[in-house]
N, C-alpha and C positions, 0 to 999 in steps of 0.2 A: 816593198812599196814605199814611195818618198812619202814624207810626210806632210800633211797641207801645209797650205802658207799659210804664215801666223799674222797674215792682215786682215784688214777689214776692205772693203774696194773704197777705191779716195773719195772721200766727201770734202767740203769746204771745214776748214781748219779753224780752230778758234784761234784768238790773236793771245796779248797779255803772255803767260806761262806755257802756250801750248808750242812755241819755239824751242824751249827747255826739253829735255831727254825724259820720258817719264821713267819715275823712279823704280818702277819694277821692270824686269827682265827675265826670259824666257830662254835659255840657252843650256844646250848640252844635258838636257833633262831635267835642270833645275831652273825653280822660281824662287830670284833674288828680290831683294828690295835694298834699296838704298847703294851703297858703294862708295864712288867719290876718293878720296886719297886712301879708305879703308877697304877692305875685303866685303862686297855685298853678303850680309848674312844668307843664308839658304832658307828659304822658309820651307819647300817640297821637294823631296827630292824624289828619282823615277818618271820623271811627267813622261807618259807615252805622248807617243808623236803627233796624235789624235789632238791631242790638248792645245789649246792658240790662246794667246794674249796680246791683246788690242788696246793701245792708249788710247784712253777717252777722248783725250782731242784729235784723233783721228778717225773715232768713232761716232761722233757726236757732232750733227749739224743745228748749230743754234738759229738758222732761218725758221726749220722746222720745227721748232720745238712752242707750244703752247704757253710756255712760261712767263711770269711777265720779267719783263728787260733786266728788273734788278738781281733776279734769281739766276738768269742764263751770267750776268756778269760776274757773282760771286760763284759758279759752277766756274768758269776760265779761269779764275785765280788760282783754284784748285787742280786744275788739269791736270796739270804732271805728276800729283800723287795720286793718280787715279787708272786703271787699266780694267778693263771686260779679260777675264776669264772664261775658255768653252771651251767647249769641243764640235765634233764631226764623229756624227755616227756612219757606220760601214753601209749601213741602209736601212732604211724607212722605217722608223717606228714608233709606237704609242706613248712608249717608256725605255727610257731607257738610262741605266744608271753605268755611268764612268767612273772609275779611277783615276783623279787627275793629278793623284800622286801620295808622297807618303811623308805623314809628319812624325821622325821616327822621335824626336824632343832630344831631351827634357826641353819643353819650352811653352810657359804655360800660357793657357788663352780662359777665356769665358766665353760661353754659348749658351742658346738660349733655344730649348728642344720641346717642342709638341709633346705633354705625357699624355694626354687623352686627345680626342679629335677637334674639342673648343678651346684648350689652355695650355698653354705656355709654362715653363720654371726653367731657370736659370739651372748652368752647371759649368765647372770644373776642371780642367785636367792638363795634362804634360804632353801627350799624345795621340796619333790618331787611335788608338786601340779606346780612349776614354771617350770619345767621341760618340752621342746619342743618336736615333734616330730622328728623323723628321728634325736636323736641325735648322734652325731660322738665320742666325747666323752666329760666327767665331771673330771672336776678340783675340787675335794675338798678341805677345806681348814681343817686344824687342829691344830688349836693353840695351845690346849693342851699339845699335843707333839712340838713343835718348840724347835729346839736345841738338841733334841733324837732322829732325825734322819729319822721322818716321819710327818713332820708339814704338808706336802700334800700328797695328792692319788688323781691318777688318775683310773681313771674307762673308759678302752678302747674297746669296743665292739671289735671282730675279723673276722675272715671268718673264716670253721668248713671243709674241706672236701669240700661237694659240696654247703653250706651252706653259708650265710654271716648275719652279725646281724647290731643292730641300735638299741639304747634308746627312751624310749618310758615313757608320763608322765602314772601313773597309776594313782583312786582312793586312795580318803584317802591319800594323800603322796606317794603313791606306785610309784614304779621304775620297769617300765618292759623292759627287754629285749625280745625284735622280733628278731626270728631268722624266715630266710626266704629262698627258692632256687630258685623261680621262674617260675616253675616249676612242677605240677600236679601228675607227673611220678615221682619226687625225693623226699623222704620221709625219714625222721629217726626219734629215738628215743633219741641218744645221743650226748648230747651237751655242755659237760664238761668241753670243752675246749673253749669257742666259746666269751668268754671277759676276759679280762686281768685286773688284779686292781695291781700297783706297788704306794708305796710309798717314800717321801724323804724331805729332810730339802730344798734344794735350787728348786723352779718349773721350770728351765729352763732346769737345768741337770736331772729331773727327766724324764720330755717327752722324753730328751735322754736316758736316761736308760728302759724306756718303752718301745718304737719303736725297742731301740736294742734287748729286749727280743721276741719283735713280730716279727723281723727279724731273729734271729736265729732259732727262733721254726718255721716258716711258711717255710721259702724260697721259697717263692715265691716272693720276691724285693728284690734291692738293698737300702742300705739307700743312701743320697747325698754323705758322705765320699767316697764311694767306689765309685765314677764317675765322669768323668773329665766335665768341664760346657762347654758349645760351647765357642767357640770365642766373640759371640754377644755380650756376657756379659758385656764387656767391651768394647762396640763400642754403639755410638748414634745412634739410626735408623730413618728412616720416614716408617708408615704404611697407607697404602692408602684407609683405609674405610669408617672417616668418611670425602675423600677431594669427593669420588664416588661412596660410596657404592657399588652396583653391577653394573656398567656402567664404570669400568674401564679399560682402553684402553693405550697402548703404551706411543701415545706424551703426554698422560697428568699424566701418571709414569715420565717420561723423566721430564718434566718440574717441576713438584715438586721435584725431586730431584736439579733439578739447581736452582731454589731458594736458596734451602738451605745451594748447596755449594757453588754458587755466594755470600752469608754473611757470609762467614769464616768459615761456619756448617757442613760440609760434611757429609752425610749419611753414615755409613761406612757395616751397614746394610740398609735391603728393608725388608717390607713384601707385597708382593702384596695380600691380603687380598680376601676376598668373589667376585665371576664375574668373575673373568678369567676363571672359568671351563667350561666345554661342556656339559652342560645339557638341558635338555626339561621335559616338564608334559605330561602322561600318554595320553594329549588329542591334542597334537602337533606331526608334522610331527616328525618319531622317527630316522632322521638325521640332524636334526635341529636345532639352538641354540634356546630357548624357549624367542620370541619375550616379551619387551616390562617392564624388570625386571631391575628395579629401587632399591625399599628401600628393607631391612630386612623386610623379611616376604612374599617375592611373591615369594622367590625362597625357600621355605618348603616344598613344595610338589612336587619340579624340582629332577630328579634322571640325575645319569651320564649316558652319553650316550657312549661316549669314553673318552680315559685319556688322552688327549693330551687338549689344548687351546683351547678355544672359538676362535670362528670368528673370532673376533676384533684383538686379539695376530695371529691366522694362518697366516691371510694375511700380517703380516709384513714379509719386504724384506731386507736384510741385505746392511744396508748403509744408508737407507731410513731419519732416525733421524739424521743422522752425515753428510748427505748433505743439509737438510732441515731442522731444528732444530726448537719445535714447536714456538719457540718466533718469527718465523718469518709469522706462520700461526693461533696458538691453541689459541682458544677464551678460555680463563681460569677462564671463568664468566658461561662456558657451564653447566657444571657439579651442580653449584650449583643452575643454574636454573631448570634443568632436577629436580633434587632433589625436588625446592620447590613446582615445578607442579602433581608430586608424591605424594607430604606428601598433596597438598589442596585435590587429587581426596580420598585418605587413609580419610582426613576429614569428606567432602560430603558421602562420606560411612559409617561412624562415625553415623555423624548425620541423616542420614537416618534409622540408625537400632534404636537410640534412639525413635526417632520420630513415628517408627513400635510398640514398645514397649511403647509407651504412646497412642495408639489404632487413629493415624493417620490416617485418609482414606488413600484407594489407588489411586484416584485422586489427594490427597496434596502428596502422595512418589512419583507419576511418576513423580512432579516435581524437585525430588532430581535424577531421574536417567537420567532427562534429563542432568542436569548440570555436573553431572557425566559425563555421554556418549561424551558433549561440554568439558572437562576437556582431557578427553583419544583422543579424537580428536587433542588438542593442546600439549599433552604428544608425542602422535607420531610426529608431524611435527619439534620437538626437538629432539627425536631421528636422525629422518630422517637427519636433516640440522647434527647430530654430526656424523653419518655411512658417508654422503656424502665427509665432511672433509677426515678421515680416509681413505676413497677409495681414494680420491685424491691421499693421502700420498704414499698409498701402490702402485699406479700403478707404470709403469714403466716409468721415467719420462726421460731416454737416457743419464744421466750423467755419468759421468765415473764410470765404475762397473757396471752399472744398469744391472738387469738380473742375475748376478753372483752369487754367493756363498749362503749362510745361507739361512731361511724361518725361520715364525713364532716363537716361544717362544727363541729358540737356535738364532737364531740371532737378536731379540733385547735384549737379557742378554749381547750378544757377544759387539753390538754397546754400550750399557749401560756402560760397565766396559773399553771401549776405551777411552770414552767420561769421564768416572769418575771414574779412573782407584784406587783411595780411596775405591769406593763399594767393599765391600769384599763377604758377605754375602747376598744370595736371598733368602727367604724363603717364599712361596707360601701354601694359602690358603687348608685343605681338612676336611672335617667331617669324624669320625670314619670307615662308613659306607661306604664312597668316597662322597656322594653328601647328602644333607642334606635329600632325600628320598633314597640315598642309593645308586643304581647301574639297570636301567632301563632293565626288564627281555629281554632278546633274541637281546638285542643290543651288547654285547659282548660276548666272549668264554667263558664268566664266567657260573656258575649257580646261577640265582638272582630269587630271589621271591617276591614278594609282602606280606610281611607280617603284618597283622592289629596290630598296636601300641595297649598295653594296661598297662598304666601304674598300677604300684605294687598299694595293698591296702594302703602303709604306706603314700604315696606321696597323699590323699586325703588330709590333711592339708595346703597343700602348699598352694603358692602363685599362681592365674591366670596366665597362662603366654602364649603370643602369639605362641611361638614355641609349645608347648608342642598342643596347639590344633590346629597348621598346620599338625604336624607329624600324630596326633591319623586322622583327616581327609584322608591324605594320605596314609599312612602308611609306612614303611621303605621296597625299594628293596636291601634284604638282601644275598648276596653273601655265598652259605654254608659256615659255618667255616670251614670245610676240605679243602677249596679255598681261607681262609683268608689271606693265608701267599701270593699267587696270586695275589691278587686282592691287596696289596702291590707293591707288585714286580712288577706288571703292570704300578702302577702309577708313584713309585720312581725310577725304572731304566730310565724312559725317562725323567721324571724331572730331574734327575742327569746328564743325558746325553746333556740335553739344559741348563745347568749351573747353577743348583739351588741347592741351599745347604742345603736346609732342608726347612720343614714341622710344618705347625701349626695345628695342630689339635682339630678340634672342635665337639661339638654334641657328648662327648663320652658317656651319660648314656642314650644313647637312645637304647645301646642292652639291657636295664633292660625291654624295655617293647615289646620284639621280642624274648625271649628266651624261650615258652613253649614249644616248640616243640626241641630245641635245650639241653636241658639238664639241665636248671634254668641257672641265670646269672651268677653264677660263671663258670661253666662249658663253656658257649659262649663267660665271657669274656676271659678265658683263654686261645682260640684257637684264638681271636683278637686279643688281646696283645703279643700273643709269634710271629704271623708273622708279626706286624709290631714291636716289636724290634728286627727280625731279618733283616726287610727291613731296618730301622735307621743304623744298626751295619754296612750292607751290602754298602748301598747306601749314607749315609748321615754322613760317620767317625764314626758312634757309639753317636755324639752328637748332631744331625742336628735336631731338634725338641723342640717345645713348645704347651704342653698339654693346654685345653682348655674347659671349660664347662666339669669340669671333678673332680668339687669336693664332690664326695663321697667314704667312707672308699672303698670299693669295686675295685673302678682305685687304689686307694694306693696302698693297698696290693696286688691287679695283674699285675697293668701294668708299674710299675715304674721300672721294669728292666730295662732297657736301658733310660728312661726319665730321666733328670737331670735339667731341666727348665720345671715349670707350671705358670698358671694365679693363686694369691692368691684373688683374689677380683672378684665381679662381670664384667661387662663392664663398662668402665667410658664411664656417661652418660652427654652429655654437656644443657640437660630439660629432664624436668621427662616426659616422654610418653604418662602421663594419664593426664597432661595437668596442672598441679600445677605450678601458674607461680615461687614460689618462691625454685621450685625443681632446678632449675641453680646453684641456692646454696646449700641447704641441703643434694642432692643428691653428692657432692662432699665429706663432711665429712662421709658418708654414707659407701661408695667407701674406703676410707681412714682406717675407724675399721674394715670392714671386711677383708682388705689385712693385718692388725697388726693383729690382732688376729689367723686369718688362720693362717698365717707364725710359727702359735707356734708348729703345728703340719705337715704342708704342708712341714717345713723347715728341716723336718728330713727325707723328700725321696726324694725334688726339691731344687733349689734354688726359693724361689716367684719370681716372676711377677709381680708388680704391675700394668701392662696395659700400653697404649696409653696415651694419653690427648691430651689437643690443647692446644696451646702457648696464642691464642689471647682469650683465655675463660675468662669469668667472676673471675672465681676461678682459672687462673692458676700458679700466683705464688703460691700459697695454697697447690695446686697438684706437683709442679714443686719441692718445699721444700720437701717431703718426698720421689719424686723419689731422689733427690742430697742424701739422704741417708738412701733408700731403701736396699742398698746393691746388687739389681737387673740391668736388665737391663735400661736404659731410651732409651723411643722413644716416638714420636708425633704422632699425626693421622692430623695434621694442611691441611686446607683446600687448595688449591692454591690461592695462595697471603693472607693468611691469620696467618701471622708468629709474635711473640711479639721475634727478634733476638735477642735485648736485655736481655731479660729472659734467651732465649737458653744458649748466652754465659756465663751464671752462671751456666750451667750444664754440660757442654762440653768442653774440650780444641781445640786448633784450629786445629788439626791433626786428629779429630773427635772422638778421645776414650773420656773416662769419669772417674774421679775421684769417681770411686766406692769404697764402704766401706769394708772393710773384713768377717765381718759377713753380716745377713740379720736381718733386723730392727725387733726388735721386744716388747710388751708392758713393762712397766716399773713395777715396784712385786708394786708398789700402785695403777695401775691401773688393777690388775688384775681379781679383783670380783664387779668391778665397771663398770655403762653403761655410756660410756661418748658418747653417742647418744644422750639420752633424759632424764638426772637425775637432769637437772639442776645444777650439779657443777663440774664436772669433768673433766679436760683437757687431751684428751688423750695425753701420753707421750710416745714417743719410743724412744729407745737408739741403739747405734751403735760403729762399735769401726773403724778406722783408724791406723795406723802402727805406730804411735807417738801420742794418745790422742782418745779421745772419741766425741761422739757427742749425745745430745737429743735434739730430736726434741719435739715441743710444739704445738698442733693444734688445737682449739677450733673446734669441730665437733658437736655440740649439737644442734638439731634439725628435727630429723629425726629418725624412727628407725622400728622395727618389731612391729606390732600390732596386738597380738593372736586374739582377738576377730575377726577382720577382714581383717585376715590372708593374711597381707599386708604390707611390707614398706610403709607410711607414713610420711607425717612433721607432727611436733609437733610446730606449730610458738610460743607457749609460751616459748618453750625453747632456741628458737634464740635469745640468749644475752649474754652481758660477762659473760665470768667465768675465777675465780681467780685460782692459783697452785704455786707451787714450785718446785725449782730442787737443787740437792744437788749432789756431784761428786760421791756419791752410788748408783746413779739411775745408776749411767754406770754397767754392771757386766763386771769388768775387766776380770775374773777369766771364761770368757767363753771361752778364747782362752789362749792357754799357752805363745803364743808370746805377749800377751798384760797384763799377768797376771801381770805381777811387778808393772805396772801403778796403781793399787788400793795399794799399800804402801805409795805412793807421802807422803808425807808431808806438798804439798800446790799445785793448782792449780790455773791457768791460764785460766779466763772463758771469750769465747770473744760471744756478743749478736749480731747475723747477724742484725736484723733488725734493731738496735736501736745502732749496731757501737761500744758499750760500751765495754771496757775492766776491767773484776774487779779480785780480786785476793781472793781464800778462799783457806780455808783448811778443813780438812775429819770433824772438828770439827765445822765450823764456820756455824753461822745460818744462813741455805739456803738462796735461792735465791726468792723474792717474783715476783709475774707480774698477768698482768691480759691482757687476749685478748678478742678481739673483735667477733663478730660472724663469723664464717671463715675465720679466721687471723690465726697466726701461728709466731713463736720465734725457732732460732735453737741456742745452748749453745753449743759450741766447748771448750773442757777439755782438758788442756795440763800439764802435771806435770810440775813441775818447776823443775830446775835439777841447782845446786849449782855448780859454778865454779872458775878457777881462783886460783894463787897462795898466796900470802901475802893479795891481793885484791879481798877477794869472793862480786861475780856477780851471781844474780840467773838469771837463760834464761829459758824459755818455747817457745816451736816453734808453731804459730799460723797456718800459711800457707798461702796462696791466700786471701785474702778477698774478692776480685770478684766472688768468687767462692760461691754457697752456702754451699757445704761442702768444707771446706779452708781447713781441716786437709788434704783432701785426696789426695793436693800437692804435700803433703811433702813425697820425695821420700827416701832420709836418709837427715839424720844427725850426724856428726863425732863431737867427740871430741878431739883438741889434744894432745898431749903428756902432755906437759907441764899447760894441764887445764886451759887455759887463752884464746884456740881457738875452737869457733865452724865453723864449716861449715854447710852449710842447705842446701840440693839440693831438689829443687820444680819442677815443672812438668807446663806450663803454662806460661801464660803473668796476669800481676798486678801488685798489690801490695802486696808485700809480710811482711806478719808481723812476730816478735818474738819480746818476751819481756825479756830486761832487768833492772833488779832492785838490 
């Protein structure tokens, strides 16, 4: 049988480079890239005949495409280093995974592979046999060509129609693409278009110029350019999950925020986190808050019942906090006793099923259910003494006002921003679904079902994860999509109406495993996503939201119209779950590569997120260093009474905004085919840029990492030790921004070392910078050109900025020079010490 034709049918042709030959080639089984007076390297070799490769400018009609004019004209400049990858199935199907050939190497790339069904980490390897599942995409690398214009390729799986794909390792070195719909009822044949391979000399501009080719051809997203960031961005927050996890209530919101702004910290955002919603289980009174919900994990199987507050927020009375304030009541040792009474009876259950599993009589377990049963007996009478406080509060206790104005969520927002009239921004807890089981059938106007989770065949690899077997247990009560835009507008009009500013959004690939009867998951996420970002647009400015368990290609390319802030990382965990004591540690640096590495592709349709942390953790100056220049937001999740201020005030000014960096952090071009988890030598490095100077961060993160065989994050304690690296002023990419581009000309810079105080002085030539860190230690190098001044008498100056500050550059708000070249002026942002050097 001949093999199809490896066109696309003629469309109109872009102009500019799309005359040019594009630079990959499809012949005799193999896919080249580049050529020209040298031998095109082979990237695959095997491609069955099945497989087609389509230049994008023969692919791509810019009439049609929604983009606006300046995006479709930088897509045509690129053209030629850009082709569609697919194939052609033999016939009609739901899934179907090809071999579209085989990477037999050495030739290394970086990838970026789904470990559990909501998060992403970064990996590694020489060939297709290292190759994960569920990959997102591969970085090749191409020495060969370095300097001609294609030293890398990326290889970006897409979504197809109603179809969406992922990497897949094959046999032999084979490289397959799965394509999938979800779906029993939705079936094809053609898949021509369904991955993207673009190549380039620089790999930071290249995932730029990918994602803008996936954006013009799809439209279905926006990229980050084209959307304004919340406010938050640049405000310090407090998020309350891990001071309550689902037990949190009013006065003990109230009172973590006054800590903080009682030590000069002010919150200037909130998240009120998981617990405030009105939910119950299938086996509870179905107008009832579902008693007795503590940690992550008892509320998986809870559905919403109505959209308004739980209990605990309804019965608040407006005034109630601003005549009472809880310092004068709120036992702030509550919460985390409630908590640790939670996590022994989670124990004792633990150990019970072990014990069942080691063929334990049921005589030796009923003495685990006893102590169990003795455990939830003294869980309740913690509750009860916390609900009794509360009722206190709420009642009406005859002060002036009592009885008047506000209720529930609208009026403790109302008293909150009286009382700390700095809070700007409220953003409240919701999963995709509404409730982490969804929308509880016949309790609302909606139409909600019970739908049996079943997650995709590709997600067999993953990681165990507790959520994933709450959900399949429950199952999701799913809201028809034809009521999705509803079931929005249900929640966010009245959160907006009681003074909340937007929405975190959690649980979003849980429609992957409810969509057979819906159309396959692209088809259900696309009726999700379009009403909630018309509720965001509607209800929340357009920018009131932060994505969440939401990293697979699938949320990118549907749902990021209206999102401009996501989580680049898993949850920052302060112990590892499964009970490794030295996961405190390893699980930090853990946390830290999978938000560098995401952000390499996350950061062309979001700004990252790198999460919460706690101040008074083991590791959080460690964690605190790479928010100060993350480029993202920073905020805490600190317990009550559990704050390192000290710290804070190295990330905060006193007005509560933040010295945020221009760009978003991301890995340095020598760490980019390297595992600085568990390789024993690798210091991850990220770089960043400030409006006068640059900054890399140094973080010894080695110790921990993905473990195929037992397809599991793990430590590795052999690799918990020093490792040595360097930094040199080219690990900065000046040239990623055009307002900092001149800064890579300097002629000498100004290197100042946070931890170690040091000021030293190099230039583009001078032999880097040596060091060595500790096991979850961390160095940050602040780069300042030197800029030569002065009349008769030259003076070189570099502006340092704050030294109290971890990122000092991000002070510096200008700096003048004048007339006569003998005067600078430096205006900073902040209280310290302010440095600049002259020589």
């Amino acid at each position: 049988m001949a093999p199809p034709n490896n066109e696309s049918k003629p469309t109109p042709k872009l102009t500019t480079t799309a005359s040019l030959p594009c630079v990959f080639s499809l012949k005799n089984g193999e896919l080249t890239v580049g050529g020209g007076k040298q031998q095109a390297p082979v990237l695959l070799t095997g491609v069955p005949g099945n497989v087609t490769l389509t230049p994008f400018a023969e692919a791509f009609d810019p009439k049609a495409s929604d983009a606006p004019r300046e995006l479709v004209e930088r897509a045509a400049a690129s053209a030629r280093r850009g082709a569609f990858l697919g194939f052609t199935s033999p016939a009609a199907t739901d899934r179907a995974p090809c071999r579209v050939g085989l990477l037999p190497g050495p030739r290394r790339f970086l990838s970026v592979f789904r470990f559990k069904t909501w998060w992403s980490t970064a990996w590694a390897g020489r060939r297709g046999r290292d190759l994960q599942m569920e990959t997102q995409w591969v970085l090749l690398e191409v020495p060969e060509l370095t300097g001609a214009g294609a030293g890398y390729v990326l290889v970006l799986p897409l979504v197809q129609g109603s179809f969406r794909s992922a990497i897949f390792p094959g046999e032999d070195d084979g490289v397959v693409i799965c394509v999938e719909s979800g779906s029993k009822a939705v079936t094809g044949t053609d898949f021509r278009h369904i991955a993207y391979v673009h190549a380039g000399d620089d790999p930071y501009k290249l995932m730029q110029e990918a994602y803008l080719a996936a954006r013009v051809h799809l439209g279905t997203f926006r990229l980050i350019q084209e959307k304004a960031l919340p406010a938050m961005a640049d405000r310090f927050g407090w998020c309350t999950w891990d001071a309550f996890y689902l037990t949190v209530d009013p006065a003990g919101v109230w009172q973590g925020v006054s800590e903080l702004a009682g030590a000069g910290l002010p919150p200037r955002f909130l998240i009120i986190d998981d617990g405030w919603q009105s939910v119950n289980r299938d086996e509870d009174p179905p107008h009832e808050d579902a008693p007795g919900l503590v940690l992550g994990g008892d509320q998986m199987t809870a559905r919403l019942y109505r959209f308004d507050e739980c209990a605990r927020f309804r019965a608040y009375k407006e005034g109630a906090l601003i005549r009472r304030p809880p310092e004068m009541f709120y036992d702030r040792s509550m919460a985390k006793a409630v908590a640790r009474k939670a996590a022994e009876i989670e124990n004792a259950g633990k150990a019970k099923k072990k014990a069942a599993q080691a063929g334990a009589a049921a005589a030796d377990l009923s003495s685990f259910d006893a102590k169990i049963t003795e455990l939830r007996r003294e869980l309740d009478q913690l509750l009860a003494k916390r609900d009794a406080v509360l009722s206190k509060l709420c009642d009406d206790d005859g002060g002036a006002g009592a009885g008047d104005g506000e209720v529930g969520l609208k009026a403790f927002l109302k008293d909150m921003r009286r009382r700390f009239p700095g809070l700007e921004d409220v953003y409240v807890w919701q999963a995709l679904c509404g409730g982490w089981g969804g929308v509880r059938p016949g309790a609302t106007a909606l139409d909600a079902r019970v739908v049996p989770a079943r997650p995709s065949p590709g997600l067999a690899g993953t990681m165990d994860d507790l959520a994933v077997d709450r959900i399949v247990e429950g199952g999701i009560g799913l809201v028809h999509p034809d009521q999705a835009g509803d079931l929005y507008e249900s929640m966010h009009s009245y959160l907006a109406g009681a003074g909340v500013t937007g929405v975190k959004v959690d649980v979003v690939h849980t429609l992957e495993y409810v969509c057979e009867d819906h159309g396959g998951r692209v088809e259900l996420a696309k009726a999700y996503y379009d009403g909630l970002s018309k509720s965001i647009a509607k209800n929340f400015e357009g920018t009131g939201i932060i994505a969440s368990m939401q990293q697979c290609n699938d949320f990118f390319f549907l749902g990021t119209r209206q999102v401009a802030m996501g989580r680049a990382g898993d949850d920052f965990w302060f112990e590892d779950p499964n009970g490794d004591p030295m996961g405190v540690y390893w699980l930090q640096g853990a946390h830290m590569v999978n938000c560098a590495y995401n952000s390499l592709w996350m950061g062309q349709f979001i700004r990252p997120d790198w999460d919460m942390f706690q101040s008074d953790h083991a590791c959080a100056a460690f964690q605190a260093a790479s928010r100060a220049i993350c480029g993202g937001p920073v905020y805490v999740s600190d317990s009550l009474g559990g704050h390192d201020f000290e710290l804070l005030r190295k990330l905060v000014f006193p007005d509560g905004t933040v010295p945020r960096c221009l760009h978003y952090a991301l890995p340095t071009r020598d760490c980019l085919f390297k595992n600085p988890l568990f390789d024993q030598e690798t210091v991850l490095k990220i770089w960043n840029l400030n409006k006068f100077g640059g900054v890399i961060g140094a973080f010894n993160c080695q110790g921990a990492g993905w473990n195929p065989a037992e397809q599991r994050v793990r430590g590795y304690s052999h690799c918990y030790k020093p490792v040595s690296s360097e930094v040199r002023p080219a690990d900065i990419e000046w040239c990623q921004r055009e307002d900092t581009s001149s800064m890579a000309n300097a002629s000498s810079y100004t290197v100042y070392k946070c931890q170690t105080e040091e000021l030293l002085l190099m230039t583009p030539h001078s032999e880097p910078i040596q060091f060595t860190l500790q096991p979850s230690s961390f160095e940050l190098f602040t780069f300042a050109p030197v800029m030569t001044i002065g009349g008769a008498t030259k003076v070189r100056f570099a502006p340092i900025g704050l030294v109290n500050l971890l990122n000092c550059g991000g002070a510096i708000i200008d700096v003048e020079y004048g007339s006569s070249g003998g005067e600078v002026r430096m205006k900073v942002k902040g209280r310290g010490g302010c440095w600049c050097t002259l020589m």
